[in-house]
C-alpha positions in Angstrom: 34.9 36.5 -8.4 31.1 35.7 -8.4 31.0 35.3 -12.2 29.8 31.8 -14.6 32.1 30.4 -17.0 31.0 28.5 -19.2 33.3 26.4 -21.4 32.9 24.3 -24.5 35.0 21.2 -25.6 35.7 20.4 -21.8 36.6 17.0 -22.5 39.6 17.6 -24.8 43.2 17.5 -23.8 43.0 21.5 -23.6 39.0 21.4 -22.3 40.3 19.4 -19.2 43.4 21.7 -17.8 40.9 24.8 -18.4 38.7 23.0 -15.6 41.2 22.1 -13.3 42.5 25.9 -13.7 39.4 26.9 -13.2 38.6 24.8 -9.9 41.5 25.8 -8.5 40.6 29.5 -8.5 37.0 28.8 -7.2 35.4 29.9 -10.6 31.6 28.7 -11.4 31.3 26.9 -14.3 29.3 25.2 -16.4 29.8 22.8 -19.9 28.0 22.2 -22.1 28.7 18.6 -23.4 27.4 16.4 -26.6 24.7 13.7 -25.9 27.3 11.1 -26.6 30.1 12.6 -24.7 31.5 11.3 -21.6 31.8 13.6 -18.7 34.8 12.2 -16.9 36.1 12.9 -13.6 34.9 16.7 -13.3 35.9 18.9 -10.4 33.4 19.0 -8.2 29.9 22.1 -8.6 30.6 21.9 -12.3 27.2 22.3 -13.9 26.9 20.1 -17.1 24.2 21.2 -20.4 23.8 18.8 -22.6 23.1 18.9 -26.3 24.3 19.1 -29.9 25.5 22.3 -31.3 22.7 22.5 -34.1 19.9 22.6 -30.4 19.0 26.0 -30.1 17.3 24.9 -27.0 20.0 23.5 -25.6 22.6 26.1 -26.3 19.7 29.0 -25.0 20.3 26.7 -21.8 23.7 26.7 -21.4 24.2 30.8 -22.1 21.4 31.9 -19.8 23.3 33.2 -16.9 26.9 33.1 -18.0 29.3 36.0 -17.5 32.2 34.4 -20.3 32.4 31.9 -22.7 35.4 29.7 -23.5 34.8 28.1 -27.1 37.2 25.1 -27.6 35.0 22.8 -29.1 36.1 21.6 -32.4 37.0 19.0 -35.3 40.5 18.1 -36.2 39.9 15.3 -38.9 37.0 15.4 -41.3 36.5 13.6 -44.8 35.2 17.0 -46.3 35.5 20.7 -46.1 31.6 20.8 -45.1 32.6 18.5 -42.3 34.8 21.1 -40.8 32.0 23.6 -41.7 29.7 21.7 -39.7 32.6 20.9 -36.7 34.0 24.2 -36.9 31.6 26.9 -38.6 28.5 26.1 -37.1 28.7 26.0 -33.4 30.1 29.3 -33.6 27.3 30.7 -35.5 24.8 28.9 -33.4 26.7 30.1 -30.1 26.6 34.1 -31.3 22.9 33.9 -32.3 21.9 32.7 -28.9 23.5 35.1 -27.2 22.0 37.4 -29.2 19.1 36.4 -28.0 19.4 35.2 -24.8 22.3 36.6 -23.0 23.0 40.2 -24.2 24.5 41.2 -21.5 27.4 38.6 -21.6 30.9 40.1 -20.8 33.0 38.1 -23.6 33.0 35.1 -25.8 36.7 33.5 -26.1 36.8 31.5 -29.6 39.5 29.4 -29.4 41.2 29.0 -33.3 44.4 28.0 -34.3 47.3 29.0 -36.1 46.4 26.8 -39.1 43.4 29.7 -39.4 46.6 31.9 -40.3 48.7 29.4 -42.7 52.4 29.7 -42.5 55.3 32.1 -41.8 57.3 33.3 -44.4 60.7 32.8 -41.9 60.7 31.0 -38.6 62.0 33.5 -36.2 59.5 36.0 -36.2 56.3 34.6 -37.5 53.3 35.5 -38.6 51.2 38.6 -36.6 47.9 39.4 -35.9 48.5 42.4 -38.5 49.1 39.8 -41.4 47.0 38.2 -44.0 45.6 34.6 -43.4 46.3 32.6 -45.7 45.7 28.4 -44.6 46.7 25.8 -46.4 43.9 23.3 -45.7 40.6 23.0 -44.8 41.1 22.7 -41.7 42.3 26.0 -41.1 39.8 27.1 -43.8 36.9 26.1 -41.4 38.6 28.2 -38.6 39.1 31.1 -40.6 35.8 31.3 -41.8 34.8 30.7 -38.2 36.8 33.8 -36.8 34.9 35.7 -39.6 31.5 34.9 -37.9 33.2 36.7 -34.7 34.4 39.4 -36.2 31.3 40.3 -37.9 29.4 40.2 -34.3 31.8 42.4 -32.7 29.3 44.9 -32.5 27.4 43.5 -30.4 29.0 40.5 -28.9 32.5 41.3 -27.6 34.4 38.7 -28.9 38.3 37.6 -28.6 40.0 35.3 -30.4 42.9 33.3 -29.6 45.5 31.3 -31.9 47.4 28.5 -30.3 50.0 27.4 -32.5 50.9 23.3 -31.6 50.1 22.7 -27.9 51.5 20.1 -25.9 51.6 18.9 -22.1 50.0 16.2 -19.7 47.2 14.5 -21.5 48.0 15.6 -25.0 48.0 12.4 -27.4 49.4 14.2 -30.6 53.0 15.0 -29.8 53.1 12.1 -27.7 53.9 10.3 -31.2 57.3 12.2 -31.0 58.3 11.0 -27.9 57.2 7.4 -28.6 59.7 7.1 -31.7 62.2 9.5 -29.4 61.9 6.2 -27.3 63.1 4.0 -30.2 65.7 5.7 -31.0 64.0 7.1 -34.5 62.4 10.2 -35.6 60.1 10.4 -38.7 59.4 13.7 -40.1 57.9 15.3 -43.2 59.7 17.7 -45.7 63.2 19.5 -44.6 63.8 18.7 -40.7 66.6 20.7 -40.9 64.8 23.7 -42.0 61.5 23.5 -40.2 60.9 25.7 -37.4 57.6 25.8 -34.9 55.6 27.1 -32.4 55.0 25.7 -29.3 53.1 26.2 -26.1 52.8 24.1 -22.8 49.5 23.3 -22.2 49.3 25.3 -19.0 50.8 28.7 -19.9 48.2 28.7 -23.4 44.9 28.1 -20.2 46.2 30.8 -18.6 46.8 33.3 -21.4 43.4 32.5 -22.6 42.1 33.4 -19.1 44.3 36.7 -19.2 42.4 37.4 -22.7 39.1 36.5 -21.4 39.1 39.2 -18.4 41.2 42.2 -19.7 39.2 45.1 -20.8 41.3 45.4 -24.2 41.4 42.3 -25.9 37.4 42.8 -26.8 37.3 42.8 -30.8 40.5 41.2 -31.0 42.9 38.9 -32.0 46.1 37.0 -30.2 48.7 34.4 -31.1 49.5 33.0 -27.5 52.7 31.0 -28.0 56.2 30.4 -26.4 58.7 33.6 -26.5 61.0 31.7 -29.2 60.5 29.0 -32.1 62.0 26.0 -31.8 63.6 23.4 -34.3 63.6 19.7 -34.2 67.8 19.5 -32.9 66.0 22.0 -29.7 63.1 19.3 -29.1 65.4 16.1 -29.6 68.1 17.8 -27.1 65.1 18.9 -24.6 63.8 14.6 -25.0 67.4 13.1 -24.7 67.9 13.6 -21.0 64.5 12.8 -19.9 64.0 10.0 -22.4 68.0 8.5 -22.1 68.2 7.0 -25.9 72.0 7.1 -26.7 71.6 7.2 -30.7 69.0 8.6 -33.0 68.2 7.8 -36.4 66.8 10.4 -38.3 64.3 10.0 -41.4 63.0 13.1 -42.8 60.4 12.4 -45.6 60.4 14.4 -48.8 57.5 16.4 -49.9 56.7 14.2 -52.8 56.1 11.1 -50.7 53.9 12.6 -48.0 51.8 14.1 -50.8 51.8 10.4 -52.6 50.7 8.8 -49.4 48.4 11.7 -48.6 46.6 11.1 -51.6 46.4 7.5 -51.4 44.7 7.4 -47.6 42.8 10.4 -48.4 41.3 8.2 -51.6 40.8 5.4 -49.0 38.9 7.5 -46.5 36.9 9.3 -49.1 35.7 6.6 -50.0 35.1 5.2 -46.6 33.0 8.1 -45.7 35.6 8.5 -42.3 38.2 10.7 -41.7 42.0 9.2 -41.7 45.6 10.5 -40.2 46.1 11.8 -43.4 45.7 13.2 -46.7 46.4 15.4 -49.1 45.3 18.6 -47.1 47.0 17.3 -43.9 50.4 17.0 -46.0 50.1 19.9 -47.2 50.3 21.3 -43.3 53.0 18.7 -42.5 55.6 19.5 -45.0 55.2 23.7 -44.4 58.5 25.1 -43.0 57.4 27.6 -40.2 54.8 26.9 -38.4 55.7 29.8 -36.1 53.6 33.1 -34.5 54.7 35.9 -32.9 53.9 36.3 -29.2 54.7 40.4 -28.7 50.9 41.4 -29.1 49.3 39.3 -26.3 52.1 40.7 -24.4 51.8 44.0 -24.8 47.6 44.0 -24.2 47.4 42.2 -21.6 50.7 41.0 -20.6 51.4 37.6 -21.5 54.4 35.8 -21.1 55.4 32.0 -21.5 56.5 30.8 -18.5 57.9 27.0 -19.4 60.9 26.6 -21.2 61.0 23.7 -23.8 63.3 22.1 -21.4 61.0 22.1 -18.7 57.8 21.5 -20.7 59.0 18.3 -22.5 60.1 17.1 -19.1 56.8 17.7 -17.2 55.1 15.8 -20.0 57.1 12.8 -20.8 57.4 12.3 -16.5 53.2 12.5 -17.0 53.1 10.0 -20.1 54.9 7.5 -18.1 53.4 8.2 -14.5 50.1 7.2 -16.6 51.6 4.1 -19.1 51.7 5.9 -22.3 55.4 5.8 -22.3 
C-alpha cells in the first residue's frame, strides 16, 4: 500500500497481533516505545521511536511521516484517578497536538478505548450503542472517556476514530487466562450474580482486524464503534466452550456476592493507597466486576464499514487454551 503505520502500545497482548497483522500484509510501520520498554521479537523493518509520552520531541519524531496512527497505549491499574489521567489522558493530548503541528496531513488517528469508557448495559442482549450515554463506573473508564473527549474535540482537524473493545481475549492474553486456570481445577470464582451476568467478548484477531477496517474506510472519520462478537455470552456458554478443550469432569462454582467484593475491594485498595502502587483490586475495580452486562452492540461497525466477527466462542476459547499450553501457561 506504500503508506506508514505507526502504532502505539506494541508490546501489549493486543500491540503484538497488530504487528504480526501488519507484517503479514507488508505494511511499514513504526512504534514508538517507552525508554524502559522492551522491544521483543519484532517482525523484521519495523522502525522503533523511543520516548515517554510527556517528549514532545520524541512524539514530533515518531508522527513525521506517518500515514495512520494506532493508539493502544494505556494504563489498566493505577492507585489514583490522576494516574489514569496521566496513563490514559495525556498521551492522547500530547499525540493530537503534535500532529497538529507536525503531521497535518495525516490520514487518521485510531484511539483505541474500551467499553468501560461507556459503563454498563441496561440488559445483556442488546447492549449499549454508540448513540447512548456513557456513563463508567470507575476511573478507569473515566480516564478513557475523558480521553475520547480530547478526540472528539479535534475532529476538525484531525480525523479521528475511536474504537471500543469490550473484554478481548486470545493467544498471549494473561487476563482471562485466570478463567481457564481455575476451569483447570475444577472451580470457578466469580463476582456478583453468575447466573445473571452477561458479556462481551472478542478474539483477539477479529478486534486487529476490525480496527484495521476502521482505520482505512472513508466513513468511520469522526466516529465511534463498539467492535465485539455478534452475540453476548454468559458464564454456562464459556464453561461449555472450556469443558472439551480443558477435559475437567466436575465444576464447582462460587459466585461472590456484591458485598464481599466491595469489603475486599476496599481493604486492598486501603493497602495499595497506602503503598503508593496499584493492586488487583479495589473498590473501583469491584465496582466493574460485580456489573451485570458488560455487553455492546456490534450492528454499527457493521453497517460502516462492514464488520463481522468471524470466531465463534467455541473456536476462540480453543485456539487460546491450545496456545496457553503450547507455551506452559496451562
Amino acid at each position: 500500500m506504500g503508506e506508514t503505520i505507526l502504532v502505539t502500545g506494541s508490546t501489549g497482548f493486543i500491540g503484538a497481533r497488530t504487528l504480526m497483522y501488519l507484517a503479514d500484509e507488508g505494511a511499514k510501520v513504526r512504534i514508538f516505545l517507552r525508554p524502559e520498554s522492551l522491544s521483543g521479537a519484532l517482525p523484521e523493518g519495523v522502525e522503533v521511536v523511543r520516548g515517554s509520552f510527556s517528549d514532545s520531541d520524541a512524539l514530533a519524531k515518531a508522527v513525521k511521516g506517518v500515514d495512520r496512527i494506532i493508539h493502544l497505549a494505556g494504563l489498566t491499574k493505577a492507585v489514583d484517578e490522576a494516574g489514569y489521567d496521566a496513563g490514559n489522558v495525556m498521551p492522547v493530548r500530547n499525540l493530537l497536538n503534535v500532529i497538529r503541528e507536525h503531521n497535518p496531513a495525516l490520514k487518521r488517528f485510531l484511539f483505541v478505548s474500551s467499553l468501560t469508557a461507556a459503563g454498563p448495559a441496561s440488559e445483556g442482549i442488546y447492549g449499549v450503542k454508540e448513540s447512548d450515554s456513557s456513563y463508567p463506573v470507575s476511573a478507569y473508564g473515566r480516564s478513557k472517556l475523558r480521553a475520547e473527549a480530547l478526540c472528539m474535540e479535534s475532529a476538525a482537524e484531525i480525523p479521528v476514530t475511536i474504537v471500543r473493545p469490550p473484554a478481548v481475549y486470545g493467544p498471549g492474553d494473561r487476563d482471562i487466562l485466570q478463567v481457564f486456570q481455575m476451569l483447570a481445577k475444577g472451580v470457578l470464582v466469580t463476582a456478583g450474580s453468575s447466573e445473571r451476568q452477561r458479556f462481551s467478548m472478542i478474539y483477539v484477531d477479529d478486534l486487529v482486524s476490525g480496527v484495521m477496517m476502521a482505520l482505512r474506510s472513508d466513513r468511520t472519520a469522526g466516529r465511534l464503534y463498539y467492535i465485539t462478537s455478534l452475540q453476548s455470552c454468559s458464564w454456562d456458554e464459556v464453561i461449555a466452550a472450556a469443558q472439551p478443550v480443558l477435559g475437567f469432569k466436575r465444576l464447582h462454582r462460587l459466585p461472590l456476592p456484591k458485598p464481599f467484593v466491595f469489603l475486599v475491594g476496599l481493604v486492598i485498595g486501603a493497602a495499595g493507597s497506602l503503598s503508593g502502587k496499584p493492586v488487583l483490586i479495589n473498590r473501583d475495580k469491584a465496582n466493574e466486576l460485580v456489573q451485570d452486562y458488560w455487553v455492546c452492540s456490534p450492528r454499527q461497525a457493521e453497517l460502516d464499514f462492514g464488520f463481522t466477527a468471524g470466531t465463534s466462542l467455541p473456536e476462540g476459547v480453543s485456539k487460546t487454551i491450545s496456545w496457553y499450553r503450547s507455551q506452559g501457561w496451562l
